[in-house]
N, C-alpha and C positions, 0 to 999 in steps of 0.2 A: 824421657830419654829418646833420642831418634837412634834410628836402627839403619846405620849403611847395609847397603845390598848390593853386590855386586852383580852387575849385569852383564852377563856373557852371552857367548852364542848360544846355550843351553839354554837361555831364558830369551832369547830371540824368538820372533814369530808371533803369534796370538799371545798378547798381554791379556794376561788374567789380573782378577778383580784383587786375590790374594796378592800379587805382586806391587799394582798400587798399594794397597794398605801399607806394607812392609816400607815402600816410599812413601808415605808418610799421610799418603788419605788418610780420610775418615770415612764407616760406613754413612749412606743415603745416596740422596739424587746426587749430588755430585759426584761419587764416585761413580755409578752408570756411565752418566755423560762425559766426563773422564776417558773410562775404560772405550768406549765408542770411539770418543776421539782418534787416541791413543792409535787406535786400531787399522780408524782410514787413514793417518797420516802415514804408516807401516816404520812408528818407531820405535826402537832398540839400543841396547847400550847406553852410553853418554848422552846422546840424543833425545834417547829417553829420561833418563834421568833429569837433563836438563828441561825437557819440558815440566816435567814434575813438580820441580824446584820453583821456578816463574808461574805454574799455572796452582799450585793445590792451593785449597782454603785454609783460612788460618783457622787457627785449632777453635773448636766450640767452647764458649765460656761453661764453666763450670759453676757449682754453689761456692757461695761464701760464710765465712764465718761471721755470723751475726755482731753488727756494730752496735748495735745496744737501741732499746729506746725508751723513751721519759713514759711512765704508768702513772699517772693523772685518776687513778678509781681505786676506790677502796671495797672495803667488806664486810657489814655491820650483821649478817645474819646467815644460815647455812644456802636458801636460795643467790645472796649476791655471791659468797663463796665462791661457788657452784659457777657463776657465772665470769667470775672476775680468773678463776682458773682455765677458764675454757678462752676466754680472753687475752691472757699470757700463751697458754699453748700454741694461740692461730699466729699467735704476732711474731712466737720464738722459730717458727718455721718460715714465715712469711720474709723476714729481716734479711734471709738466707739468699735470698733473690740476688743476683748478681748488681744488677744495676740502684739498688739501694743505699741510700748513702744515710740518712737518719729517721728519727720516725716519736711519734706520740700516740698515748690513748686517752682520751678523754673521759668522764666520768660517765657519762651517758652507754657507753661500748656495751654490745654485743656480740656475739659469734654472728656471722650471715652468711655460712657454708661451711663445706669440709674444712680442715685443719688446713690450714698456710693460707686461707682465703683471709686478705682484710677485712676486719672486722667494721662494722658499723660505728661510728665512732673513733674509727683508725686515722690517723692522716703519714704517711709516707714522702720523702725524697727522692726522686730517681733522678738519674746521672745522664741526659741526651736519652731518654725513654718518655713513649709515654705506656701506662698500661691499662686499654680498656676495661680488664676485669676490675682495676683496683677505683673505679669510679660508676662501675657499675651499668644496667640497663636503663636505668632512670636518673642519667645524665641531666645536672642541672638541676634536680631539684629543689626547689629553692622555694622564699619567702619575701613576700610585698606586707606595707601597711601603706595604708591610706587615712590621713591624719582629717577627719571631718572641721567645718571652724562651728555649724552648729546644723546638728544632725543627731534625730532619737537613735537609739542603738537598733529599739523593735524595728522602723524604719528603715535602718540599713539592711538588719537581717534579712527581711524580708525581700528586699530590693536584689540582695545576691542571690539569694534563694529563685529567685527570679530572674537573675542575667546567668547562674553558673549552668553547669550538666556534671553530671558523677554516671561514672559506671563504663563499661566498655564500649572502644568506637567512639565514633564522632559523633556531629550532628548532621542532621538530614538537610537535605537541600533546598533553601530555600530559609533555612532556619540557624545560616555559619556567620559566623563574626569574618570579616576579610583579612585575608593574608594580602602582606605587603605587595607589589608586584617585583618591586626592587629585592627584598629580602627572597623571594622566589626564585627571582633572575640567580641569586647569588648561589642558593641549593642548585640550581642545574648547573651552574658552570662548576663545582666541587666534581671529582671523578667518587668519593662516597656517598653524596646526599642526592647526584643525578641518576635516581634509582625511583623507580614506577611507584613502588610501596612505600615511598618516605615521601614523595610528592605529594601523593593522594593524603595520605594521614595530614600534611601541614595544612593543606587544605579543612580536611574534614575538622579535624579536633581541635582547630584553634577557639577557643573557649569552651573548655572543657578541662577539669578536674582527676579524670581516672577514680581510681579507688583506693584501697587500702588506709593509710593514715594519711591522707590528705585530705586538707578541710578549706572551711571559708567561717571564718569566728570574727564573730563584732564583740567589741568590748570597751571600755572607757578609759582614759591615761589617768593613771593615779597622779601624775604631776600637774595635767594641764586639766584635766576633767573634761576632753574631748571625747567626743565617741570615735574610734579607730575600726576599720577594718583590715583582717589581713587574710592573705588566700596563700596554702599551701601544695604544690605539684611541682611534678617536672614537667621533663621535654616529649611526655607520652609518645605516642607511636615515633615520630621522627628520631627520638631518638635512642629507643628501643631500633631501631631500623638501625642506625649508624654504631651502635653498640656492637649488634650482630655480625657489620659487615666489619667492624675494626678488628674481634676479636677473630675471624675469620684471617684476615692478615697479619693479626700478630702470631698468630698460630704459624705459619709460612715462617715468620724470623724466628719463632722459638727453636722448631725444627732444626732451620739453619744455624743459626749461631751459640746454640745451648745445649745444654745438656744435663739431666736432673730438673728441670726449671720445673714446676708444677704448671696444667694447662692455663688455670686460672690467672694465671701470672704472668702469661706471654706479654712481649713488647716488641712496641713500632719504635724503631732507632728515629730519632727527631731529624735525622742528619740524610736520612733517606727521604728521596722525594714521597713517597707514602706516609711520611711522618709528618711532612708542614702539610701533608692536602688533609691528612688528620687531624692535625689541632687549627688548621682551616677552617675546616669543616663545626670544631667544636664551638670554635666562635660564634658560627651563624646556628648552632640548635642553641648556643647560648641568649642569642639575639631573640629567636624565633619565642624562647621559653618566658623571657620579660615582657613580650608582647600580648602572649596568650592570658600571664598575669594583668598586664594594663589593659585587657578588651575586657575583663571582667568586671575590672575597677572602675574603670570609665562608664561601665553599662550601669552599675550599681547606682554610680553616683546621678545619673541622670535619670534612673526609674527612682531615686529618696528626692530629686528633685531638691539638691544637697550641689553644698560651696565645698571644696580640699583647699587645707590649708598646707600638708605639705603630704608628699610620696615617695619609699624610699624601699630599696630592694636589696637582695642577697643571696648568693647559691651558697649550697651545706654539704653540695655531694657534686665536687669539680676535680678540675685539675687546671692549676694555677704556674705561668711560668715566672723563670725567675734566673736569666743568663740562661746557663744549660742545665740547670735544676727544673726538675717538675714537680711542683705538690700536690700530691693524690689524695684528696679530702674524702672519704668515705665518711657522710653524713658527720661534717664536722664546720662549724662555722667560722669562715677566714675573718680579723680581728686585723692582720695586714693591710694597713692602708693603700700599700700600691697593688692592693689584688681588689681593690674595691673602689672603681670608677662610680658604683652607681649609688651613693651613700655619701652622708656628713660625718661618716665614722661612728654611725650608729648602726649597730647589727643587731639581727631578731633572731629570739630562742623561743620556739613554743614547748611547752611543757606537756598538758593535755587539757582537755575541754574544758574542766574544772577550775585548770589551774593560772595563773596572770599569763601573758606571754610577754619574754621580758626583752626587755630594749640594752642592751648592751657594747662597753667600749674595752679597748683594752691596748695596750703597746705589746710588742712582741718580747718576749724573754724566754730564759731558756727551758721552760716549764711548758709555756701553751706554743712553741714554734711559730708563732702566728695566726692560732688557731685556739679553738672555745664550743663545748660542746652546741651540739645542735637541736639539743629537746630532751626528753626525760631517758628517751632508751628504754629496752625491755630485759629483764633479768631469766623470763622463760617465754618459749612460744605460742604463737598463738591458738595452737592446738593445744598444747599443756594448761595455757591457763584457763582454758573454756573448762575443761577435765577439771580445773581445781574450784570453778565454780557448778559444783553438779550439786543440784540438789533445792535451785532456785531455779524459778523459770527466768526465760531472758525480759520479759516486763517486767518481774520483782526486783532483778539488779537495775535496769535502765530506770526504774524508779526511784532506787536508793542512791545510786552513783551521779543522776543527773536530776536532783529536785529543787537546786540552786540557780540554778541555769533553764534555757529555752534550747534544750538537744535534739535536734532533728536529723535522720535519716534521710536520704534523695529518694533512697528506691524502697522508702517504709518500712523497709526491714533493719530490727535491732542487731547488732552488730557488736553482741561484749567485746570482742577481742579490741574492741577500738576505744572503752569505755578508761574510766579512768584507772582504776584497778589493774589493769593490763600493761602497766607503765612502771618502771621505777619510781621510788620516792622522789617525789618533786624537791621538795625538801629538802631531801639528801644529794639529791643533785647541785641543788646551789650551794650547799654549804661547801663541799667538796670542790668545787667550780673557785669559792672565795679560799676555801682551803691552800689549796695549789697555786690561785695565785693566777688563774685563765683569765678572767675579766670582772668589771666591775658593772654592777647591776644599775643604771641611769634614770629608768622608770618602767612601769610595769601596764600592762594594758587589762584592767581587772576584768573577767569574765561576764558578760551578759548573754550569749549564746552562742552555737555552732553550728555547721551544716557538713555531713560524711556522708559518704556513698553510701555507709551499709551495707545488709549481706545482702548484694544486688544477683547474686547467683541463685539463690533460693527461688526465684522466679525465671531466672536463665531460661528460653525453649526448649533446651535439650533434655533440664529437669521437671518443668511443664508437661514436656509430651511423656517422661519416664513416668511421670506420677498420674498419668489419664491411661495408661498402657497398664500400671500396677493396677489402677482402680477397675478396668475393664475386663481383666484376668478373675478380680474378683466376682465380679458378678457371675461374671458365665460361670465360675466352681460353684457359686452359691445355690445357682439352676438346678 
């Protein structure tokens, strides 16, 4: 309801902040700069009023009432329960988002923050938005195979095992796979990616892994009986870098334009010039992240001293356009043929070390949006589940969970949280996947081994020098 105010000469003189509001500001920066204005121009009355009318902003959007979205997961036990509730909770507050217009969860889903944050396995609609949290720090992470025509599997492993790096930071100098100069050129001329700390990183980390659930797994095609390689990471530092500076900006429009909007949730209006230099920008770490996949590949295959028969790629955690719709894929794999230039319409789902990684296709309908999980998912954390395995040392699991397979750690440290136990039903995943009606399973890439960073912190400096300070504390009591 607006509120006329008559403006007299009793209200003449120094306009106060109270008087805009009543004309129809809103509290923030704009009201300030407003009320300043207002003030050197020396207007009153009509005058004022009239500027008021011509200059306030339009009213801050508010929440909405959740448009609904397609639940693709089911609950076969109190842990998935457990999990698939907390999964409905993040999405029923999430949906609320102003610029949302549809949305999916896939079977794989997790919670991966406080309540209204997209969930892992989430995929979203937004309306001329785009929204850095709902694609996360680890922009683009994504998945390559490389199809060998004849190549030992020990041979490849070995050979990535030898061109990759796992663990934090890049490589040392003297020891980097080369950034494009062209794709460089392109990071500086972006106003996001020409930033000192996203330069340095594309440089340093191009060929390199990261940590957590990313790997490099050779394994065999149950159809063709080739030996496959496939390597899993994002856009590490550059786009951790561009993550930070987006969600920095969208925070600026939340402010402005909203109101109620959870931080996590902020967006860049596509229609503002910081909205195309942002999904500018997302192209080239998109570009920069297929590269860092094919330096590894290409390294591989010339330390197996190995033939490719064919090579094919795909991101699980983007944002996809589509007119002025944006699909925000929070580890979810696009199945949408026009969101996948770099494919025969064959898309990768890894499951976990153990398990086949499967090659899949699918048409869009109203169940998967265009979309199909992205791997197995987790049902509890990875603190919880270390907790649920107490009572075993970590080589009695790493011996039970991987005695089928060749599973190797980069920084020799076992790592359950990554092992296969730590994952949903593989299983149940697909069944559910065929259930619903997401995609159809093409061929599968049976397991012959793996490569994970492991708990590469265990040995970090920082715990190094704590654990030579604990030990030298000791002695001198012992004196």
């Amino acid at each position: 309801m607006t509120v006329k105010v008559e403006v007299t000469e009793k209200t003449a003189g120094a306009v106060t902040g109270k008087l805009l509001l009543d004309l129809g500001f809103e509290g923030g920066r704009a009201l300030g700069e407003a009320l300043k204005k207002v003030n050197e121009l020396g207007l009153s009355g009509a005058d004022l009023e009239a500027w008021v009318a011509a200059n306030k902003p339009a009213p801050r959007i508010g929440l909405q009432q959740n448009p609904g979205y397609v639940l693709n997961l089911e609950a076969g036990n109190d842990a998935e329960q457990d999990n698939l509730d907390k999964v409905r909770a993040t999405m029923d507050v999430l949906m609320c988002t102003p610029t949302l217009r549809s949305g999916a969860v896939m079977p794989d889903a997790c919670p991966a923050g406080p309540e209204g944050t997209i969930p892992v396995g989430g995929v979203v609609a937004a309306e001329n938005a785009i929204h850095p949290g709902m694609h996360s720090a680890d922009i683009c992470c994504s998945v390559m195979v490389t199809e060998f025509k004849d190549a030992d599997p020990k041979a490849v492993l070995d050979a990535v095992h030898k061109a990759t790096h796992f663990g934090p930071g890049g490589r040392a100098n003297g020891g980097r796979y080369s950034m494009s100069m062209d794709l460089y050129d392109a990071f500086r001329g972006n106003m996001f990616l020409n930033d000192k700390k996203i330069l340095r990183a594309a440089i340093e980390q191009m060929g390199t892994q990261g940590d957590g659930n990313h790997f490099a797994f050779v394994g065999t095609s149950k159809v063709n009986g080739t030996t496959c390689l496939v390597t899993h990471h994002g856009s590490r530092g550059p786009g951790a870098g561009l993550y930070k500076l987006g969600m920095r900006v969208a925070e600026g429009f939340r402010k402005q334009l909203s109101k109620g909007v959870l931080k996590q949730n902020a967006w860049i209006p596509y229609d503002a010039p910081e909205g195309v230099a942002y999904w500018e920008a997302l192209q080239l770490i998109r570009k920069w992240t297929k590269a860092n996949h094919n330096c590894l590949h290409q390294a591989a295959v010339e330390f197996a001293d190995a033939s490719v028969k064919e090579r094919f790629w795909n991101e699980h955690n983007f944002v996809f356009k589509d007119g002025d719709i944006f699909w925000h894929a929070k580890g979810a794999t696009p199945v949408n043929v026009d969101f996948l230039p770099d494919t025969n319409g064959v898309q990768i789902v890894p499951l976990n070390m153990a398990e086949p990684v499967l090659l899949i296709r699918a048409d869009v309908n109203d169940r998967n949006l265009g979309f199909a999980p992205h791997g197995a998912g987790r049902n509890m954390s990875r603190t919880a589940h270390k907790r649920s395995m107490a009572g075993k040392t970590d080589a009695e699991i790493f011996a039970e969970e991987t005695k089928a397979i060749d599973a190797r750690f980069f920084s020799g440290n076992i790592d359950i949280s990554e092992l296969p136990s730590a994952y949903k039903s593989a299983a149940e995943v697909r069944r559910q996947m065929d259930r619903f009606g997401l995609a159809e399973v093409v061929d599968e890439i049976m397991p012959y081994g793996s490569i994970m960073a492991g708990d590469w912190e265990r040995d970090a400096p920082w715990k190094v020098k704590a654990r030579a300070k604990h030990a030298a504390r000791t002695r001198e009591q012992a004196l």
